[in-house]
Each structure stands twice: as C-alpha cells, then as structure tokens.
N, C-alpha and C positions, 0 to 999 in steps of 0.2 A: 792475677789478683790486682787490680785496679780498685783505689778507695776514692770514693765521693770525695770526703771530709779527712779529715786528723780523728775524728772522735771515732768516725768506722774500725778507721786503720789502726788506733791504738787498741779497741775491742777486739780486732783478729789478733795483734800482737796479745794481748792477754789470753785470750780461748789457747795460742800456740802453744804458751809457755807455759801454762798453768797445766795443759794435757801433756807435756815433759815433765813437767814436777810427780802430776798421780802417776805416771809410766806410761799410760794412754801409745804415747809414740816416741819415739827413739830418740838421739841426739841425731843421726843423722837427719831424721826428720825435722826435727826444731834446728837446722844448721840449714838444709833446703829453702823450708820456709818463709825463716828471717832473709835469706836472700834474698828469695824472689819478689817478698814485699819491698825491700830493699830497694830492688831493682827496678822496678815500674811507681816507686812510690819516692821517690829522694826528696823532691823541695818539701813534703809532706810532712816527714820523719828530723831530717837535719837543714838545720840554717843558721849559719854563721860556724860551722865545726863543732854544734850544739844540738841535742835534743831539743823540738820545738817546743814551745812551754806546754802545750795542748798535751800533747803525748806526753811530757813528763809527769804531768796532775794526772793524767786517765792509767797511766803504768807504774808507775813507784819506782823507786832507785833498785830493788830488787830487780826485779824484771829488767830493766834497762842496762842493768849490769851485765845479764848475760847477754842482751842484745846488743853491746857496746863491746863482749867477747868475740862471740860472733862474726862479727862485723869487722873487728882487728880493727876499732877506732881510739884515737889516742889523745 
C-alpha cells in the first residue's frame, strides 16, 4: 500500500476506519491496516510528531484518534 499523495492515503485511511465502525472488518483488521499504511507511508502521514495538516482536514479528529491508538502515538 503505497500512496501517490496525502489526499490518497487519508481516503484509504477513511474507507479503513469507517468499514470498522459499520463491522465490515474486524479490529484486527483495522490494526493490520493502519500499520501497514504506516509503514510504507511515514513522511506522508507524520512530520514534526504531528499528523500532516493534509490528512488532519481529509480525516477528522475522530478517525485520527483511533489511528493515533493504534499506532501508540503520544
């Protein structure tokens, strides 16, 4: 999961979370997920120990919350 842009990659971050919320897929799933975007996606997602502003406007403090659980960022 390689994202072009921040507007891709907060759009897969929404689809993930939002199919956790209706039950779609499991926590396990949405704990996989967020990693693996995570993982191939960093300068994307975090800079400076901060959600990038891009991804904070296209995701909501909801959603980032758990992606901020997830991720055991502090």
């Amino acid at each position: 999961m390689f994202y072009r842009t921040q507007r891709e990659m907060a759009a897969a971050i929404n689809q993930l979370v939002d199919a956790y919320w209706q039950d779609e897929i499991k926590e396990q799933g949405l704990i996989q997920g967020v990693k693996n975007i995570y993982k191939n996606n960093q300068d994307k997602l975090i800079k400076n120990n901060q959600f990038t502003k891009v991804v904070q406007q296209q995701c909501g403090k909801r959603r980032l919350a758990i992606i901020e659980r997830v991720l055991e960022i502090e």
